[in-house]
TITIRO-617661 format. One record per residue: x, z, y of N, C-alpha, C, O in turn. Coordinates in pm, whole numbers, padded with zeros to 5 digits, always signed. Atoms other than C-alpha are relative to their C-alpha. Example, Ala and Ser with C-alpha at 12.3 -4.5 7.8 and 13.67 -1.06 7.14 Angstrom:
REM TITIRO-617661
+00089+00000-00119+01230+00780-00450+00090+00000+00120+00194+00066+00118-00082-00006-00119+01367+00714-00106-00077+00073+00109-00026+00090+00220
END
This chain:
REM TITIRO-617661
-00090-00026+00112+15627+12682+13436-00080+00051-00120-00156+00148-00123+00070-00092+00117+15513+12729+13087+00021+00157-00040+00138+00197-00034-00035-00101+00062+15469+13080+12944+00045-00020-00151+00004-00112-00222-00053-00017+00130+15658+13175+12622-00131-00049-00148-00123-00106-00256+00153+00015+00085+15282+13166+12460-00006-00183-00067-00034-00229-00178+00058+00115-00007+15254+12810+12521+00101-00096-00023+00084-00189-00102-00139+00078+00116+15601+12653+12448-00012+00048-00120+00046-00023-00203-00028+00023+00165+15572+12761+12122-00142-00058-00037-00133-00129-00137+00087+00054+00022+15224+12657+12109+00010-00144-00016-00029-00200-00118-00055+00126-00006+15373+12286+12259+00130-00027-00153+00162-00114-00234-00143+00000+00187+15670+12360+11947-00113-00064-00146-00110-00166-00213+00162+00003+00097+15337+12370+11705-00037-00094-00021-00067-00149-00127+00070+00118+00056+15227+12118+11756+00083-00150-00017+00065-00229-00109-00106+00113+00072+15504+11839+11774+00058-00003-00138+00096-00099-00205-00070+00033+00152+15626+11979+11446-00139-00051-00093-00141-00096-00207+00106+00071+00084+15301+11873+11335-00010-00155+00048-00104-00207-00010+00001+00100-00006+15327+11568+11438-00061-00061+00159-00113-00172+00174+00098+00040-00129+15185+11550+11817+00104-00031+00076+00181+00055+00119-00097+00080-00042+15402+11282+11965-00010+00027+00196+00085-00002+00268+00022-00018-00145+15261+11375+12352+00016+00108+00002+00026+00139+00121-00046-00192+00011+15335+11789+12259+00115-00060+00065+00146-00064+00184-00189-00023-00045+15720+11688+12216+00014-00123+00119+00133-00135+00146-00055+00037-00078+15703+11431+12493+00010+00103+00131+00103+00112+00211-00067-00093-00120+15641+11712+12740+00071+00121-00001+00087+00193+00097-00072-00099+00019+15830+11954+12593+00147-00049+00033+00240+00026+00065-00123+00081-00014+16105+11672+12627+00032+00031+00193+00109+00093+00266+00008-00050-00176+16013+11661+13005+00044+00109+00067+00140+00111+00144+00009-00137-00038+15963+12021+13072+00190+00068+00051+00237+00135+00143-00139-00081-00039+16369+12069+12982+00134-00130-00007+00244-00142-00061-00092+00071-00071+16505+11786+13138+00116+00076+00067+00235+00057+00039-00175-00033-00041+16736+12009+13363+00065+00059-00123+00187+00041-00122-00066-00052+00111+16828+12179+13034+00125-00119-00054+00242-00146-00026-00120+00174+00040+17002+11854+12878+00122+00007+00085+00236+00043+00056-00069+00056-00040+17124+11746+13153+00118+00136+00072+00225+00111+00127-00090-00112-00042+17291+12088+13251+00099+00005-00098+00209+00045-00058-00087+00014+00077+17462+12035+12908+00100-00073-00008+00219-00050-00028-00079+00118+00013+17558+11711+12912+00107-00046+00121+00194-00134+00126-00082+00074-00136+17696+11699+13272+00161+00019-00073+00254-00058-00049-00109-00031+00019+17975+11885+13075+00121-00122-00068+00240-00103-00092-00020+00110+00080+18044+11542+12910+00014-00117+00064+00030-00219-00003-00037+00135-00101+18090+11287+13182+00093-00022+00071+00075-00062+00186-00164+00004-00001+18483+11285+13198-00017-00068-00105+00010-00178-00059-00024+00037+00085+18454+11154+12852+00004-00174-00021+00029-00245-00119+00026+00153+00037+18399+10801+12922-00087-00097-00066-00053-00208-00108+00100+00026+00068+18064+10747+12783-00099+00020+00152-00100+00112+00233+00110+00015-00098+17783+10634+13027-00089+00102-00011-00139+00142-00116+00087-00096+00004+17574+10904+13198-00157+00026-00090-00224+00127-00110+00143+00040-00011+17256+10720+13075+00009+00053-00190-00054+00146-00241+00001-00096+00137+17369+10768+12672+00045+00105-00033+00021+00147-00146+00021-00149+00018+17468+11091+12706-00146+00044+00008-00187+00103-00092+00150-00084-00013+17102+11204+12810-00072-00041-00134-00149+00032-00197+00071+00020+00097+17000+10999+12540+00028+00057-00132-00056+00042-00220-00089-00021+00087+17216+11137+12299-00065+00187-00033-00099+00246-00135+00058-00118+00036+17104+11498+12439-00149+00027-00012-00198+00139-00030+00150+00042+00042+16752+11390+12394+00003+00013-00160-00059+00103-00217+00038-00040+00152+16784+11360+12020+00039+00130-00072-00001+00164-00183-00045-00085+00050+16970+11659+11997-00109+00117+00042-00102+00231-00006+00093-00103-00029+16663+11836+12166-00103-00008-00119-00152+00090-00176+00101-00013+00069+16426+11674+11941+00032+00053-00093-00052+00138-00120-00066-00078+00094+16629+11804+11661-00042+00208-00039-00077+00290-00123+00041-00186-00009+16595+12172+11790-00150+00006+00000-00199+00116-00024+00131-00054+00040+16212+12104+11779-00040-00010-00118-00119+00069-00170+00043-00016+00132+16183+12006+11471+00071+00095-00124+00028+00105-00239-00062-00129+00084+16408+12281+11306-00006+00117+00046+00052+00215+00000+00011-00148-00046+16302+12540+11516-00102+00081-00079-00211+00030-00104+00096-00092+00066+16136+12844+11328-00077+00078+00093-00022+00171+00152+00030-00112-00120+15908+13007+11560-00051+00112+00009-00125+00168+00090+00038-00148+00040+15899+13309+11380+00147+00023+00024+00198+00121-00029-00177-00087-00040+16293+13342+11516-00053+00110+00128-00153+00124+00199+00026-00100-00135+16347+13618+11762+00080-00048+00110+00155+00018+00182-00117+00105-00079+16524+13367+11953-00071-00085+00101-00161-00157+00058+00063+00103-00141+16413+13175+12307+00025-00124-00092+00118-00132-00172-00030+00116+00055+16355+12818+12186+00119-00054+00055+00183-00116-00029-00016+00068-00082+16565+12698+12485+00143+00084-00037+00243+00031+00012-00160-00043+00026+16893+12945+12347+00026-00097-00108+00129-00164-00103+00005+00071+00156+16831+12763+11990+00042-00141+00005+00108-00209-00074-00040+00147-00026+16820+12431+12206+00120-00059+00026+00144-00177-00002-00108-00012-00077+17146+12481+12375+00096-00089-00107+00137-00204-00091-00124+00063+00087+17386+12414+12072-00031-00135-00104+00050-00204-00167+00009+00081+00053+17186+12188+11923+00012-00157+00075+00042-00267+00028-00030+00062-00138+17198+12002+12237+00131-00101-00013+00128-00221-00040-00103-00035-00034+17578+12040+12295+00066-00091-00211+00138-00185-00245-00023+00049+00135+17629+11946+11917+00032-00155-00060+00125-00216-00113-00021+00140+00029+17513+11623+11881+00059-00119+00107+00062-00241+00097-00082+00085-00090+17697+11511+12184+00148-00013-00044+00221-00110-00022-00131-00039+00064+18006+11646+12014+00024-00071-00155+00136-00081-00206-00013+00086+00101+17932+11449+11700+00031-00101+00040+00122-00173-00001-00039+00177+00004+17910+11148+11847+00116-00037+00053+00172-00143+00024-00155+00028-00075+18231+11183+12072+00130+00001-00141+00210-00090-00164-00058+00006+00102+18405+11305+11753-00017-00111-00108+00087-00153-00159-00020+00064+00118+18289+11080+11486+00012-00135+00015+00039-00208-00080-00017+00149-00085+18295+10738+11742+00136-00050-00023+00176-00158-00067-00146+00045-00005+18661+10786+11777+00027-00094+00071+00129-00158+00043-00069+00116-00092+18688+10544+12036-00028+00076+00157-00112+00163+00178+00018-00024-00117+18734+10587+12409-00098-00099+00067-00060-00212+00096+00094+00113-00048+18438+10408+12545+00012+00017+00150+00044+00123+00204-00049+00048-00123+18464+10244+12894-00126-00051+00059-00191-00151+00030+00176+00011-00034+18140+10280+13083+00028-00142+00141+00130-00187+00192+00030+00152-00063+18007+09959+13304+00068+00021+00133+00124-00074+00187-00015-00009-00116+18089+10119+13614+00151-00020+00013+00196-00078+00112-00166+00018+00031+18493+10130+13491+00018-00142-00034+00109-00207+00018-00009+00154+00052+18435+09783+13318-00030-00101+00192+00057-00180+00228+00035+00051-00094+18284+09648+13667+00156+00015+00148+00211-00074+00215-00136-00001-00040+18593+09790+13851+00111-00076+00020+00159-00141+00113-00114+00027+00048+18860+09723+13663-00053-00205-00001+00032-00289-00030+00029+00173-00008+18679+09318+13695+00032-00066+00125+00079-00178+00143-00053+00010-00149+18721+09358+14078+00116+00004-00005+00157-00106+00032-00071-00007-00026+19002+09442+14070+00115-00105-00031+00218-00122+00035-00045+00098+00087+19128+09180+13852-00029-00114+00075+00060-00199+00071+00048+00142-00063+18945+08894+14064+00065+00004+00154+00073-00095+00227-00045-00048-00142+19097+09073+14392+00169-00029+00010+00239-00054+00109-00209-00010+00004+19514+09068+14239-00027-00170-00013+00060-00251+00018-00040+00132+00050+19439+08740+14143-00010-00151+00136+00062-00250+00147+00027+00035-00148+19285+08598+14507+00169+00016+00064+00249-00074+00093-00123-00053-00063+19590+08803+14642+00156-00101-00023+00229-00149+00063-00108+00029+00061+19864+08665+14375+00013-00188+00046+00100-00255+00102+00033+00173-00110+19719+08279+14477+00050-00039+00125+00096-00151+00149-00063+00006-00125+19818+08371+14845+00121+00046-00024+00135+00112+00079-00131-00010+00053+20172+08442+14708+00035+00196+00026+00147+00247+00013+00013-00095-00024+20087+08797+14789+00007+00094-00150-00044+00047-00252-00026-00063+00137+20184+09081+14500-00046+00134+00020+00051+00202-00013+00061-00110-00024+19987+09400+14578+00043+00109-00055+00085+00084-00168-00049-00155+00056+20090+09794+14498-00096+00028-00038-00190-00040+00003+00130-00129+00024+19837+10053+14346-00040+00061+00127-00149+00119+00132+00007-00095-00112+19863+10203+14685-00087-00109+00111-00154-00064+00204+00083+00081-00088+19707+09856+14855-00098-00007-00047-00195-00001+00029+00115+00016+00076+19467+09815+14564-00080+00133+00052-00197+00118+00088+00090-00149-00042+19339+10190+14663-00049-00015+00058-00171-00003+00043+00013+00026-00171+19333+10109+15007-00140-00068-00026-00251-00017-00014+00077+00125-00037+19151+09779+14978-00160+00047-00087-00270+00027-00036+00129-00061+00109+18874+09920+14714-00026+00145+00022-00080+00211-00067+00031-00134-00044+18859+10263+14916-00007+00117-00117-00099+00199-00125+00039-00101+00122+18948+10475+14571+00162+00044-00049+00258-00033-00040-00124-00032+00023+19241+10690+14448+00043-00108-00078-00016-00186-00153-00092+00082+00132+19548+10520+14290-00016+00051-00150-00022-00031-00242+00040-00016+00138+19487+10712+13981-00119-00066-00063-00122-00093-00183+00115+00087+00095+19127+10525+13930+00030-00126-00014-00023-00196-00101-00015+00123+00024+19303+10210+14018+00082-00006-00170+00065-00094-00254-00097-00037+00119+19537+10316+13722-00086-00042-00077-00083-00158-00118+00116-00083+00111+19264+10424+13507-00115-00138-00024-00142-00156-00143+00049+00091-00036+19037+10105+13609+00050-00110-00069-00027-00192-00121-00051+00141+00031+19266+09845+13502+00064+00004-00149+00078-00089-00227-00039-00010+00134+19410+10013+13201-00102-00028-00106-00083-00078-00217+00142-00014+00096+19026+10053+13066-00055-00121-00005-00156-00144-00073+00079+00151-00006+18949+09701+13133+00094-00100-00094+00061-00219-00101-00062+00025+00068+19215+09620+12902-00015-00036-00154+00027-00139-00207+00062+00005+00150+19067+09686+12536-00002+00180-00003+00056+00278+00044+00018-00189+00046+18901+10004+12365+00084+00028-00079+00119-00046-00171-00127-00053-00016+19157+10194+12325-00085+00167-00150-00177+00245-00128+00035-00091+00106+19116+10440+11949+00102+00129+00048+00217+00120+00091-00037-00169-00051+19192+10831+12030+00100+00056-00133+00172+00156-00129-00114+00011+00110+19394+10809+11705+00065-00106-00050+00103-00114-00167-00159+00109+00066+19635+10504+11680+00069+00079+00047+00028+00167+00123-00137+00002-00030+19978+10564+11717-00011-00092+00139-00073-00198+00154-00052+00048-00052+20123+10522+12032+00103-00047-00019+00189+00019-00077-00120+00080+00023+20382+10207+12054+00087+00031-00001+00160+00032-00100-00130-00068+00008+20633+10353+12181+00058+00155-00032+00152+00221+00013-00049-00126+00022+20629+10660+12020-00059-00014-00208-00102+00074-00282-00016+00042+00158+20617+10440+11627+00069+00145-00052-00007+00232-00094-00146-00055+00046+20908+10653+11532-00081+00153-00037-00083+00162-00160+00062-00124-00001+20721+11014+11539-00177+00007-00056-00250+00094-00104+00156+00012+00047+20372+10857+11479-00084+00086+00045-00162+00131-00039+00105-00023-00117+20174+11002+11741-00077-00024+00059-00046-00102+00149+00093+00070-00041+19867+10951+11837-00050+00048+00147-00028+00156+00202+00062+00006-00113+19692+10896+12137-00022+00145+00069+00026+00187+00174+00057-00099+00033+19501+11221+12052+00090+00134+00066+00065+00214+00156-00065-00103+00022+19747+11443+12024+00079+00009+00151+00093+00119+00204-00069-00011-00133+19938+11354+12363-00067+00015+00118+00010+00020+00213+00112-00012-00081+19617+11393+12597-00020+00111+00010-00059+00197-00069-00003-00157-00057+19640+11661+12813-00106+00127-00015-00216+00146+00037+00129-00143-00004+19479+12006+12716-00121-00016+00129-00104-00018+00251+00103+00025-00088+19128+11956+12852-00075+00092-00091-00168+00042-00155+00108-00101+00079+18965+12247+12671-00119+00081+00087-00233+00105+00047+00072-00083-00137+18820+12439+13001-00112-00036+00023-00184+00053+00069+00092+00046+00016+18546+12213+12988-00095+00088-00117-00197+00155-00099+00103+00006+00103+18436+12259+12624-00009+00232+00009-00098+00316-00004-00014-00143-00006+18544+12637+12659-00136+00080+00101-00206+00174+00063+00151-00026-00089+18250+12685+12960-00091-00025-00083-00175+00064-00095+00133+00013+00077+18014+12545+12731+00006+00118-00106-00100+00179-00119+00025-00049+00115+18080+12744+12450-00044+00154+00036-00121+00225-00030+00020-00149-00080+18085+13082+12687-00173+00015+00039-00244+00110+00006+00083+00045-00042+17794+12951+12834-00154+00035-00145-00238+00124-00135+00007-00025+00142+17644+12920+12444-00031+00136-00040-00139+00194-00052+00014-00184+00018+17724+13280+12369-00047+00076+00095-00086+00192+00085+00096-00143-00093+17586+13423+12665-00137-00019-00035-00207+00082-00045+00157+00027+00016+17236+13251+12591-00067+00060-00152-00174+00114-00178+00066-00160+00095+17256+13423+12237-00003+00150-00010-00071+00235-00068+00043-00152-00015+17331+13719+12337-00104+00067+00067-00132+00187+00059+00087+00020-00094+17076+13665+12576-00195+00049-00114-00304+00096-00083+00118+00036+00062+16817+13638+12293+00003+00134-00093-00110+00171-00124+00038-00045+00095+16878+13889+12059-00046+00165+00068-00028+00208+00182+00085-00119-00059+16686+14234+12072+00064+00131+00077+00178+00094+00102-00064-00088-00100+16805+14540+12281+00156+00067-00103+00275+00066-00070-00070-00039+00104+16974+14691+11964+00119-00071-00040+00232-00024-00026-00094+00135+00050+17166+14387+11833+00102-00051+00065+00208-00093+00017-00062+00050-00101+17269+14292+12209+00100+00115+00010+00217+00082+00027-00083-00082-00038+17419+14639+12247+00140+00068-00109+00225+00152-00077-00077+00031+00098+17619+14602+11906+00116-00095+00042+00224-00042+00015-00026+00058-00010+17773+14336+12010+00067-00006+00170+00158-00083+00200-00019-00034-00129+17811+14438+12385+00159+00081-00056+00276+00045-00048-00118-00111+00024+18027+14743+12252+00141-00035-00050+00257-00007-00019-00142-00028+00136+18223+14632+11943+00064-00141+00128+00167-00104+00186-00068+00101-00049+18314+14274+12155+00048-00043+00173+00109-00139+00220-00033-00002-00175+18324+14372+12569+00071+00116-00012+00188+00122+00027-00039-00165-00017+18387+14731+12534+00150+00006-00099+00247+00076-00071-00117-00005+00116+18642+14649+12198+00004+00169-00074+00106+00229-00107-00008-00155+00109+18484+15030+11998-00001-00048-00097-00029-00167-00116-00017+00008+00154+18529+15052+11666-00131-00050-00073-00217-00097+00002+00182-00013+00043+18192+15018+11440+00033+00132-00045-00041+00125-00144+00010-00166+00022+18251+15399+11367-00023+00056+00149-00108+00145+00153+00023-00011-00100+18267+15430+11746-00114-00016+00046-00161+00072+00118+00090+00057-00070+17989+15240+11829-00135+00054-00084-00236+00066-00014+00064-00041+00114+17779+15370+11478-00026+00211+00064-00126+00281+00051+00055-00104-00067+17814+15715+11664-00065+00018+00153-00103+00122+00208+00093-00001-00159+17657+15607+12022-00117-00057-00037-00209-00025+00038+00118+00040+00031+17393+15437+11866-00098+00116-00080-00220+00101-00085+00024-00074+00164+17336+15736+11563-00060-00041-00114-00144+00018-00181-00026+00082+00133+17356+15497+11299+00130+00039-00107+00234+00077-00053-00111-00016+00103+17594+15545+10979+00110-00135+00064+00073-00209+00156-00116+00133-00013+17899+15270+11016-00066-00089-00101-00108-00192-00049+00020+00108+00057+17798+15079+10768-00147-00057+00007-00138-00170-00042+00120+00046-00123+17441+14992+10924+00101-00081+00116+00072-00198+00140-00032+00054-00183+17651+14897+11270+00090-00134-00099+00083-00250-00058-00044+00116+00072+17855+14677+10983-00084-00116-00025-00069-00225+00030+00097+00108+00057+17571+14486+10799-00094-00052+00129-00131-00169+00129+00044+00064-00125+17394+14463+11166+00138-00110+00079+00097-00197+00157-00095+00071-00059+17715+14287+11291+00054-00114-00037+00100-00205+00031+00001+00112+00113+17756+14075+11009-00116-00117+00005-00096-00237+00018+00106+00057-00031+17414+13965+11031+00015-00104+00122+00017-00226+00111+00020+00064-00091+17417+13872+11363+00120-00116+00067+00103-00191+00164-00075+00048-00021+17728+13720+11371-00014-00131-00052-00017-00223+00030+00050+00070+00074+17649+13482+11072-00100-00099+00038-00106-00213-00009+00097+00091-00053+17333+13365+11296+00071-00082+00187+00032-00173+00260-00060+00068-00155+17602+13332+11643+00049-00186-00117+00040-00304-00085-00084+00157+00024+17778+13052+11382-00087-00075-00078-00028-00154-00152+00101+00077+00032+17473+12899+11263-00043-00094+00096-00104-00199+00074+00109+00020-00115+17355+12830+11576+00140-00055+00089+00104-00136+00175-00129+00051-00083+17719+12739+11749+00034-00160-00118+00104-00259-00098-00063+00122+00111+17751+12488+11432-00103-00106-00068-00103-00180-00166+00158+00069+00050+17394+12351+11433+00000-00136+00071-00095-00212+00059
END
């Protein structure tokens, strides 16, 4: 495992331009990525461009990393990570239908149709059976093999109200909510004993900054402009 010394040394030198630095710095935090991105494979986007996706979002964090922060590179990496996976899901706007759903939903299609030939008319519940997989993927399988399907049209039958897709898709926040927890623990993780215990108080504990300005013996408005500060760099770094 590298020491702290020497990842930023490997940081150093890719931002200068040393294309074999950032390939093993790329290496090095493979499980990193992919600890991010697993959070992202419900979404309907192939495992293989997600990694790739959190690949550029790493190189990103090397080349904007300052390594005069007082910050682990690998907290700094996290959201930048997590970010550009979240761009691309957001600004795609489409539900993409990975090969393994497309390949499916083709079986399954060449299997009703064998079936429908022998005058035979199959349930979801035989299709399961026969393809050893819940009825919900047969669902899910045959709907997706259908056409890509935009996360904001209007649903048909719901013209009248103009509702989109979007909006009727069941609260699935619990996901992005782990990441973001996840996120904030790794900066709080980073910042110095002082800063962490600011932030410990006024936001676990819920003291005042007059409260917390007398356990530290700081004035309040010190435990203010420290809280401000550091807050300012949580949404820099959550929005990077």
């Amino acid at each position: 495992m590298q020491s702290y010394e020497q990842n930023i040394e490997l940081i150093k030198q890719a931002q200068a331009g040393d294309e074999r630095a950032k390939e093993l710095l790329i290496e090095q935090n493979y499980p990193l990525v992919k600890s991010i991105i697993r959070r992202y494979c419900n979404k309907g986007v192939d495992y293989e461009d997600l990694f790739q996706l959190g690949c550029v979002g790493f190189v990103k964090a090397i080349n904007n990393f300052d390594v005069n922060f007082d910050v682990k590179f690998s907290t700094y990496a996290v959201p930048m990570i997590a970010g550009e996976v979240k761009r691309f899901l957001r600004d795609d706007g489409y539900i993409k239908v990975s090969r393994a759903i497309k390949s499916l939903g083709l079986q399954i299609k060449q299997y009703l149709k064998a079936e429908q030939d022998k005058g035979v008319e199959p349930d979801i519940d035989t299709i399961a059976k026969h393809f050893g997989i819940d009825p919900q993927e047969v669902v899910f399988a045959m709907d997706a093999s259908k056409y890509p399907v935009s996360i904001f049209a209007p649903l048909e039958h719901d013209s009248e109200d103009g509702a989109t897709i979007a909006e009727r898709i069941e609260d699935s926040t619990s996901a992005q909510d782990n990441l973001d927890h996840f996120v904030l623990k790794q900066l709080i993780k980073g910042l110095d004993e002082r800063a962490r215990k600011i932030i410990i108080l006024r936001y676990y504990h819920d003291k005042t900054q007059t409260e917390v300005a007398k356990i530290m013996g700081v004035s309040q408005v010190q435990v203010s402009r420290m809280e401000n500060k550091i807050l300012q760099n949580f949404k820099h770094n959550l929005e990077a």
